[in-house]
C-alpha positions as CSV (number, residue, x, y, z in Angstrom):
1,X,35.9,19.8,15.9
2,X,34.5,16.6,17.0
3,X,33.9,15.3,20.5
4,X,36.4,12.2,21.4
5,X,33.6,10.0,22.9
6,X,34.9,7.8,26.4
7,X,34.3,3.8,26.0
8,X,31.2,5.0,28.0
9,X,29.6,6.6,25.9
10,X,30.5,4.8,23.0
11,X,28.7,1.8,24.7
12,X,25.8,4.2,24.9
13,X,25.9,5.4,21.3
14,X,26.0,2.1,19.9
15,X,22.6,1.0,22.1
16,X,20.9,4.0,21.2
17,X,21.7,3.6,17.2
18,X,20.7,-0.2,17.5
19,X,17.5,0.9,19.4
20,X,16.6,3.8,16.9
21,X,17.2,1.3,13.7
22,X,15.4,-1.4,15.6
23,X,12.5,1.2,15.9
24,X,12.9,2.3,12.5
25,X,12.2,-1.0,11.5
26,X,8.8,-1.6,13.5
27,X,7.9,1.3,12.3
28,X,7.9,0.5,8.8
29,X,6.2,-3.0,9.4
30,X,3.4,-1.0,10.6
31,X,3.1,1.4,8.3
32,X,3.1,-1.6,5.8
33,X,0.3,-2.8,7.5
34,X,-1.8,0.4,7.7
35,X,-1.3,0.7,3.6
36,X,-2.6,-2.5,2.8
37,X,-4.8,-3.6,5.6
38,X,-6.3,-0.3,5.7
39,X,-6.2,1.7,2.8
40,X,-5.2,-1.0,-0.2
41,X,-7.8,-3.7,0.6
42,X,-10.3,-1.0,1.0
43,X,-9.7,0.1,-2.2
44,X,-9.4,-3.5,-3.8
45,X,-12.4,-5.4,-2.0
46,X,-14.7,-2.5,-1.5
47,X,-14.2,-1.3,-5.1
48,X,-12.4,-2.8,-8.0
49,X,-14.1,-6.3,-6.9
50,X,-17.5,-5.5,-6.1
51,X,-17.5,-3.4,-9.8
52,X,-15.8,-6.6,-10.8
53,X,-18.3,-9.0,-9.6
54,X,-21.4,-6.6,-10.8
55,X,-20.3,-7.4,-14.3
56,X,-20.1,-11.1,-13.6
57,X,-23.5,-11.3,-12.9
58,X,-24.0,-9.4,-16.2
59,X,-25.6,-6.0,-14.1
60,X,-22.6,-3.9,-14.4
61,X,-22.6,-0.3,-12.6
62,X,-19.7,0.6,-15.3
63,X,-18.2,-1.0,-18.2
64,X,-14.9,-2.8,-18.2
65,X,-13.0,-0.1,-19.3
66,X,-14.1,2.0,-17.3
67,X,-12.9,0.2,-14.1
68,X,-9.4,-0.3,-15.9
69,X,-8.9,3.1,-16.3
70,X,-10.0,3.9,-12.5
71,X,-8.2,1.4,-10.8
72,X,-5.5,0.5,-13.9
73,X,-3.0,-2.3,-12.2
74,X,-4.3,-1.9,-8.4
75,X,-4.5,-5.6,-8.4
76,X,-0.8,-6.1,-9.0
77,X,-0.3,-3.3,-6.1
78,X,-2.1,-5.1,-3.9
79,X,-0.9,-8.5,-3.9
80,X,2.9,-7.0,-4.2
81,X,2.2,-5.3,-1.3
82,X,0.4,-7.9,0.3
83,X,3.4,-10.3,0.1
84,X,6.0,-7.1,1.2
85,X,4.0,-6.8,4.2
86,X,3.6,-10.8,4.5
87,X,7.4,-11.1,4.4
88,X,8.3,-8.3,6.8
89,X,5.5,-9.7,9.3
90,X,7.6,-13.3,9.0
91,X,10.7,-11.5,9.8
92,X,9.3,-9.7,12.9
93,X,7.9,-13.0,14.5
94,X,11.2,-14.0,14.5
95,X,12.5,-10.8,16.2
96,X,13.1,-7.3,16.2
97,X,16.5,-8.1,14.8
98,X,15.7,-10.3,11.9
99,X,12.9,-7.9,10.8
100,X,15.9,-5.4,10.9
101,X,18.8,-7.3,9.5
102,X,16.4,-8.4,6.8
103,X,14.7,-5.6,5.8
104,X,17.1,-4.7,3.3
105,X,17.1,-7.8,1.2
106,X,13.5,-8.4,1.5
107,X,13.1,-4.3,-0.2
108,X,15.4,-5.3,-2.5
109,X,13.2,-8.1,-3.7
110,X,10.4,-6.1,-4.1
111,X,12.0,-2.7,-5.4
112,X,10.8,-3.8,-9.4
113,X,7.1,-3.4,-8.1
114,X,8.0,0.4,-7.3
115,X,7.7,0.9,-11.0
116,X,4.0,-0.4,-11.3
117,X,3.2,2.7,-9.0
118,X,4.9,5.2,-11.1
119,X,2.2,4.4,-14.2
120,X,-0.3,4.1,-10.8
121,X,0.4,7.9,-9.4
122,X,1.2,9.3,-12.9
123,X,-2.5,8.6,-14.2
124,X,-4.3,10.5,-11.3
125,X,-6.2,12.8,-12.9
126,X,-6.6,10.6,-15.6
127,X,-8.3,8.5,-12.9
128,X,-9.9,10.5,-10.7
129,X,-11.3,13.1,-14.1
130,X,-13.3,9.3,-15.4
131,X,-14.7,8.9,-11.7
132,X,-16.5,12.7,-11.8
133,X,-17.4,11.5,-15.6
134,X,-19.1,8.8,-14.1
135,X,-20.2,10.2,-11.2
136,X,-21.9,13.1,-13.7
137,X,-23.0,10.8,-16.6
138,X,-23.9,7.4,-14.4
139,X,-26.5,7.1,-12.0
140,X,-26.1,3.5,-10.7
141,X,-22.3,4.8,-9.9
142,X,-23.0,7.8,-8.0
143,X,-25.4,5.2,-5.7
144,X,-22.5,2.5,-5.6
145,X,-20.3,5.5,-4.3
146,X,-21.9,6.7,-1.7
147,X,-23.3,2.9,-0.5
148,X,-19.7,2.3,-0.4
149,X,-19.1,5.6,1.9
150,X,-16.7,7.0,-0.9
151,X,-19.0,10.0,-0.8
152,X,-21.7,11.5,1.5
């Protein structure tokens, strides 16, 4: 049976569900921020465009394809994320509540880049069985990956 609340605690319900979506919110904005200033750009600056740039100046530590099959669309992730994380930040520096109220619409928006990650996570070991290739078969990687701290 369920508890008849007064107008008391009602009023108290209502702040403490607006508090806890409010802090939902934030709390998503930062883990936003943690995935793509933190583990994404790492990734994408430290990686895919230093291997990127080695082959520009025609002294490539792997091939092209190579670097496609590691890091497959992790540009696209990036800058998706990038602008999801730019949006939400906009909302929040016009309030708690705007971040909140417009969280929805603004996930909505970017809810077609959550199929880019499905071909991301479903080629794993795909990925990660061409990096101990390399690592094996390719000297100049195994020395780019542990430069780049990836491996002590």
């Amino acid at each position: 049976m369920s508890e008849v609340l007064s107008p008391k605690n009602l009023v108290q319900a209502k702040k403490t569900i607006i508090k806890n979506t409010l802090d939902a919110s934030e709390t998503f904005l930062t883990s936003e921020k943690v995935f793509v200033e933190d583990k994404l750009r790492w990734v994408y600056e430290t990686f895919f465009q230093r291997l990127q740039v080695h082959i520009k100046l025609k002294k490539p530590i792997i091939e092209e394809e190579d670097i496609l099959a590691i890091f497959g669309n992790i540009e696209i992730l990036y800058t998706a994320n990038s602008n999801l994380y730019a949006d939400l930040l906009a909302l929040r520096m016009e309030g708690r509540e705007a971040l909140r109220d417009g969280l929805g619409k603004t996930m909505q928006a970017f809810i077609p880049y959550l199929k880019v990650y499905t071909d991301y996570i479903g080629r794993t070991k795909e990925r990660n069985d061409k990096v101990e290739e390399l690592k094996s078969s390719n000297k100049k990687f195994r020395v780019f990956i542990k430069i780049n701290g990836l491996e002590k």
